[in-house]
N, C-alpha and C positions, 0 to 999 in steps of 0.2 A: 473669613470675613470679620471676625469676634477681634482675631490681636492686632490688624488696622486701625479698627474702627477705635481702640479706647487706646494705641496709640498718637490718633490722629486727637482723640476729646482730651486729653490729658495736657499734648500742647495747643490745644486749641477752645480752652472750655467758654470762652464769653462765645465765640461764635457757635458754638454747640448750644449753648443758653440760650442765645437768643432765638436759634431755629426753633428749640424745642418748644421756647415757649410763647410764638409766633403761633405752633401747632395748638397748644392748650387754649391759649387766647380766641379761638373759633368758636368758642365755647360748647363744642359737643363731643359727647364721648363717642361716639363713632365716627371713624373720618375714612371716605373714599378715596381712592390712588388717585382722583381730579383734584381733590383738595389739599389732599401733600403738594403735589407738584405745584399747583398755584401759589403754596404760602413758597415752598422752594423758590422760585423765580420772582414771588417779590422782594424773598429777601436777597437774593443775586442782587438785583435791580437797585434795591434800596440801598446797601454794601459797595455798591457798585465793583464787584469781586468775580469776577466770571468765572475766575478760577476754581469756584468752590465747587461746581460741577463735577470739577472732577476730581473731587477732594471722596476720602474711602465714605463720609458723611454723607457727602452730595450723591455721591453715587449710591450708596447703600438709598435715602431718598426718593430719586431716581426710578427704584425698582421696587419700593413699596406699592403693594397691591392694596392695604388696609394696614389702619393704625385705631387703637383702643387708648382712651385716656381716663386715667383715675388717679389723680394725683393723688403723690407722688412720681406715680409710675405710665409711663407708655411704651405700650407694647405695639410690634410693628411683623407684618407677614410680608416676607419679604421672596420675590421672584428674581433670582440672582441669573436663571439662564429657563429656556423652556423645560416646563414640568419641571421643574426642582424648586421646592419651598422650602424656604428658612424661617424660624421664631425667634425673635428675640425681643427684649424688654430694658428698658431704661431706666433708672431709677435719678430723679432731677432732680437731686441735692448731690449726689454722688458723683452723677454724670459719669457711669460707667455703664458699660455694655454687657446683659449676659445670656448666653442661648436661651431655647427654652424649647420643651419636648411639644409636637401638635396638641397632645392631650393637655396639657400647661395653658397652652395660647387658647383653646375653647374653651375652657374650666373659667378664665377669669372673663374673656367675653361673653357669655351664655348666665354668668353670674349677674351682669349688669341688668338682665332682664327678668332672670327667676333666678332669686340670690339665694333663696332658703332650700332649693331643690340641690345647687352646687359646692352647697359648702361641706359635703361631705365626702368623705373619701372614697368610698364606694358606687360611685357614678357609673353608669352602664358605660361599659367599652365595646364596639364590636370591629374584631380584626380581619379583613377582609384578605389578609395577602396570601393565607390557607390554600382559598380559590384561584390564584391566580400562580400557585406555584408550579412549575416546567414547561410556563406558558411564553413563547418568545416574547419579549419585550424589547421595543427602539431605545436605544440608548446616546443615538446621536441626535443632533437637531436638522440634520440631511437628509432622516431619514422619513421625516415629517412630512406627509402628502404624499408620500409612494409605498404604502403601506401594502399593495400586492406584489409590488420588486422587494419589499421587506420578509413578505411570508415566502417567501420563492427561496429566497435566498434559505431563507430557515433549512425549508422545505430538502434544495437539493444539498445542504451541507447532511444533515440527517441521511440521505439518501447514500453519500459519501463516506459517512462515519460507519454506518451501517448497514453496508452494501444487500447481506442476507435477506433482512425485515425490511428494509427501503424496498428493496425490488418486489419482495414478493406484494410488498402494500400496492406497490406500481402496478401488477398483474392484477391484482383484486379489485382494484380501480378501474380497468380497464374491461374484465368480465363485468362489471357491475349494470350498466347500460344497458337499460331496456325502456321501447318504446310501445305501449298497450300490447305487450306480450311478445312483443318485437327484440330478439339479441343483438346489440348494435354492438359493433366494433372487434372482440375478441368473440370466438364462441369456447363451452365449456371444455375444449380439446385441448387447448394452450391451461398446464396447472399450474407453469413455473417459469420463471425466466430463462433458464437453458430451450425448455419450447420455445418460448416468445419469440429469443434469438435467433433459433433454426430458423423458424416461421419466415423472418424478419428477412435472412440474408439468403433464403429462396425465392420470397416473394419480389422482391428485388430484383433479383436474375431476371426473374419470369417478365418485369414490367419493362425491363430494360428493351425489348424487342418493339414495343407499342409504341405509336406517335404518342407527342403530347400532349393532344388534344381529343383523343379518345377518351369513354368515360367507362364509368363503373361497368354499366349493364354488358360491357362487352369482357370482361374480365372477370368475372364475380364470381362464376364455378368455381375457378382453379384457387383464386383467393380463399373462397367459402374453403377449400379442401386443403388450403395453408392451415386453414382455425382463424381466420378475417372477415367480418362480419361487414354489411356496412357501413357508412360514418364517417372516412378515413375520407374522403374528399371527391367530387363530382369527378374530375378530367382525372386523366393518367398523370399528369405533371403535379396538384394538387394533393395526390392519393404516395406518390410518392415522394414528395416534399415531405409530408405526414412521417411516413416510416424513417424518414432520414432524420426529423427532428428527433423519432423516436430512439433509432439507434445510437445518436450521439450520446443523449441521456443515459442511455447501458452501458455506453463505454466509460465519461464521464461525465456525471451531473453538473449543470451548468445554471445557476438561476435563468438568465435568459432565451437560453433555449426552452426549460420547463416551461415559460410565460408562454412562448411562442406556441410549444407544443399545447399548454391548456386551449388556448386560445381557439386552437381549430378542431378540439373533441364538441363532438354535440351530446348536450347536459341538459339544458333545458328548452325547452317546448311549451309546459304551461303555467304561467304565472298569474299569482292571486295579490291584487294591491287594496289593503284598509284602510279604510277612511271614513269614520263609523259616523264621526259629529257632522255637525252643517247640515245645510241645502248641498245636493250635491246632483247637478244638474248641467247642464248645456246651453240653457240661458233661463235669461230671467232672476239667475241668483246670485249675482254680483250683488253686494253690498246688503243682502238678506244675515243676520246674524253669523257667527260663527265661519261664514265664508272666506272673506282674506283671500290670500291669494291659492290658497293649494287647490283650488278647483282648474284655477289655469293652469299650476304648475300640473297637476296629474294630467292634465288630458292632450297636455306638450308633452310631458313626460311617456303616457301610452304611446302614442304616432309615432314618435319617432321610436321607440324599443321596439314595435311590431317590424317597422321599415329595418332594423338592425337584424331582428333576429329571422324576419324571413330570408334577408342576404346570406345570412350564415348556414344556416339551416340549410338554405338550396347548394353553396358553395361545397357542402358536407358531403353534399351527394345523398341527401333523403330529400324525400318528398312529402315530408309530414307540416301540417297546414298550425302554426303558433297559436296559442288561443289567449288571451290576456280577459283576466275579469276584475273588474272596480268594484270591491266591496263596499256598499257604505249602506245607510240606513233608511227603510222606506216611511215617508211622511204620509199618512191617509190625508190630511189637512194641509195640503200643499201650496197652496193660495193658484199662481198665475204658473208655479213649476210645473215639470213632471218628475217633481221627489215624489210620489205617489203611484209610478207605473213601477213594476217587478224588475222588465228588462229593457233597457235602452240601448241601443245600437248607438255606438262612436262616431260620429262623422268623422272623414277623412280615415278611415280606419277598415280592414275588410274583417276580421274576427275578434274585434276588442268589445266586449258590452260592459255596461253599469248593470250588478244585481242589486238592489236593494232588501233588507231583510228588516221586518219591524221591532222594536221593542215591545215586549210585553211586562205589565205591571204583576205582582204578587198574586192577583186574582185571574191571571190569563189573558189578560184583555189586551187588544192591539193600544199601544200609546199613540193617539191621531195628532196630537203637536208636536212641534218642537221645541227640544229641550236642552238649553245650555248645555255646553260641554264641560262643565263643571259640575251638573248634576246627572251625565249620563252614567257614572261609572256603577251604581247599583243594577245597571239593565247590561252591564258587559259580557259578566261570565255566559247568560243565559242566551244575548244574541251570538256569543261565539259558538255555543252547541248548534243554534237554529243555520249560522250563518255556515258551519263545519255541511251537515246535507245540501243545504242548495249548491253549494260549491261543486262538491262530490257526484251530483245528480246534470249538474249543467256542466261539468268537464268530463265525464262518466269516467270519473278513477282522479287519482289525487293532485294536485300543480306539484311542478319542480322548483320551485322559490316562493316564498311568502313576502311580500315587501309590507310592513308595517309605516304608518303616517301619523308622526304625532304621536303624546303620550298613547292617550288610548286606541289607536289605528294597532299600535307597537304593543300593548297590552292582549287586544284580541288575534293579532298574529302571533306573539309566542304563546299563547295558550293551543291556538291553530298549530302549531309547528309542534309542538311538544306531542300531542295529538295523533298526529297524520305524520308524524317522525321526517317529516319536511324544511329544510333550510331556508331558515328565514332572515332576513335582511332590516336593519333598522335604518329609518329619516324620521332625526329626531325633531327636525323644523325648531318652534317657537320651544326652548325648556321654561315651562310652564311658571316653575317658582321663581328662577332666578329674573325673570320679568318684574319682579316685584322688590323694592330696596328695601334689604335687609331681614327678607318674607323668612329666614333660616329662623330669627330668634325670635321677630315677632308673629311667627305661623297660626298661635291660638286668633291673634284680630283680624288673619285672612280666610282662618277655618269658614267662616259661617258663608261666608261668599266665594272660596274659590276650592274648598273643599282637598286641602292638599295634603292629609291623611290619605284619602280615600287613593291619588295618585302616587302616593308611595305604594302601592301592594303592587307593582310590577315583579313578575318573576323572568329573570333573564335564562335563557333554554341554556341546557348542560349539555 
């Protein structure tokens, strides 16, 4: 983008000037990607030049995300395609273009605000890409919103490369299953993929002879004496579709098949959802503080995953009853709610309830109001331990998924998950700081009100 662009300024420098300094002319040193683009289109407009749009200038423009001015110089971050960030900086007597490394581009931004903290060269750095090393990453923009056709894929290329460790991971997945002491789907007779396969291309045989619409309960000895537990699907036709997904996969790995074959393993059963802040109630608490919409969204959201997972669940061929529990926080001082009852049963719902667990203060004391979600995060760790037994006592053994809501919904479910060695799921809804312009450099003036230290201690589960 670099030998365009100061090709294009070199025969082009009045019109490069006069953008540039269009931009300076707004008179602030921070300018958002609405304000590029608007001075962009006046100066189109005014030029009357269409063509510059699509000039390496207009375009580089274009795709400015934020721009930094401190004459002489502006600096511009620029999004040339998804997830790919460029820096570069201009120098307006020179009018020439020259990269600049992320550490570069924050050093002189972060300056304009606390200049005597950046002007040194030993600035704290932390590199995160450590964590993230042999971890698949999307590399195309296709691959964007199909992010479990992306792990799939991962998934059966590994499976492929590494037939030995793929499979046996495959068997060990598939012993893993159990429900309150129950062995679903493989039992401990099958240790290796050579069984599996015997197993696999007997059981087969044997179901060949049954209608297809016979079920489990009539089958289930001679399967149990394959090493096949149940799980594998209600009907004969179901239970064999299963093993056929499965067999493909041993022959070769296919992402969509794998999808197909996750899809009808039964995993989960019972699930715990956080929602520690607000009124969090079934009426009455529309437009009570902190509320917003995730009270509707969660209790759309329960209905309809019970209706899911009971279908599935029965399809699997068990008979085990989904339990779904709403975590959020009990209000002694509830006004006209029932934030102040323990357990609320779900309307429209046959085993989803709201537990509620209270905060406690330093001195043990229940907290009987409520308290902004900005000031809750000193009472988190402590409702997560309080919130870890109720949980445990009212599911009597641990959920299969943790779904965290919200910064701290997502705060006290990986701590819960970390815990209870349970897979947890983040919705990140509102991101808290980026709600606020420009809340990165000026954080000390939002500190006293919106407390966004205290939402940085998030630990993400390993």
């Amino acid at each position: 983008m670099i030998n365009p662009l100061n090709y294009y300024l070199e025969s082009n420098r009045e019109k490069g000037f006069a953008q540039m300094f269009r931009l300076i002319s707004l008179g602030r040193p921070l300018l958002l990607a609405s304000d590029i683009k608007n001075a962009l289109h006046a100066f189109v407009e005014e030029s009357e030049d269409p063509e510059f749009f699509k000039s390496p200038l207009g375009d580089m423009l274009r795709k400015t995300q934020e721009a930094i001015v401190e004459e002489p110089w502006l600096y511009f971050s620029v999004r040339p395609r998804i997830a790919k960030r460029s820096y570069m900086r201009l120098h307006i007597e020179i009018m020439e273009m020259e990269e600049l490394s992320v550490t570069e581009f924050l050093r002189f931004k972060e300056r304009l605000v606390t200049s005597d903290t950046f002007e040194s060269e030993w600035g704290l750095q932390i590199d995160l890409e450590p964590f993230e090393r042999g971890f698949p990453k999307m590399r195309e923009n296709r691959s964007i919103g199909r992010g479990v056709e992306f792990l799939n894929r991962h998934l059966s290329a590994r499976i492929f490369e590494d037939q030995g460790l793929g499979f046996k991971r495959l068997v060990d997945f598939l012993r893993l299953h159990k429900h309150r002491g129950i062995q679903l789907l493989l039992s401990e007779h099958i240790e290796n993929m050579d069984q599996l396969s015997e197993a696999l291309l007997s059981a087969e045989d044997y179901l060949a002879e049954y209608d297809d619409l016979a079920e489990w309960p009539e089958v289930a000895s001679e399967l149990q004496r394959f090493g096949f537990e149940p799980g594998w699907g209600r009907t004969i036709k179901q239970i064999r579709d299963t093993f056929t997904m499965l067999s493909d996969i041993l022959e070769a790995p296919d992402y969509e098949r794998i999808e197909q074959f996750l899809a009808n393993i039964p995993m989960i059963f019972n699930i715990v959802i956080l929602s520690p802040h607000g009124y969090f109630g079934q009426s009455n608490v529309l437009g009570l503080p902190d509320t917003g919409g995730q009270v509707v969204y969660i209790l759309d959201q329960v209905r309809a995953l019970e209706k899911e997972m009971r279908e599935r669940i029965y399809s699997q061929g068990l008979d085990i009853v989904p339990q779904i529990v709403v975590v959020t926080r009990l209000i002694p001082d509830a006004g006209e709610t029932t934030c102040n009852q323990r357990i609320e049963h779900i309307a429209g719902t046959e085993h989803v309830k709201i537990l509620r667990v209270p905060f406690y203060n330093d001195e043990g004391e229940i907290m009987d109001h409520w308290i902004s979600r900005f000031k809750i995060w000193p009472y988190l760790e402590r409702f997560t331990l309080d919130a870890e037994r109720e949980i445990l006592a009212e599911l009597g053994g641990r959920p299969d998924l943790i779904i965290g809501n919200y910064s701290d919904g997502n705060l006290v479910a990986c701590l819960l998950s970390q815990r209870l060695n349970v897979t947890q799921c983040n919705i990140a809804h509102a991101l808290e700081k980026t709600k606020y312009l420009f809340s990165a450099l000026y954080w000390q003036d939002n500190e006293p009100n919106y407390h966004f230290c205290r939402q940085q201690y998030f630990r993400w589960p390993v």
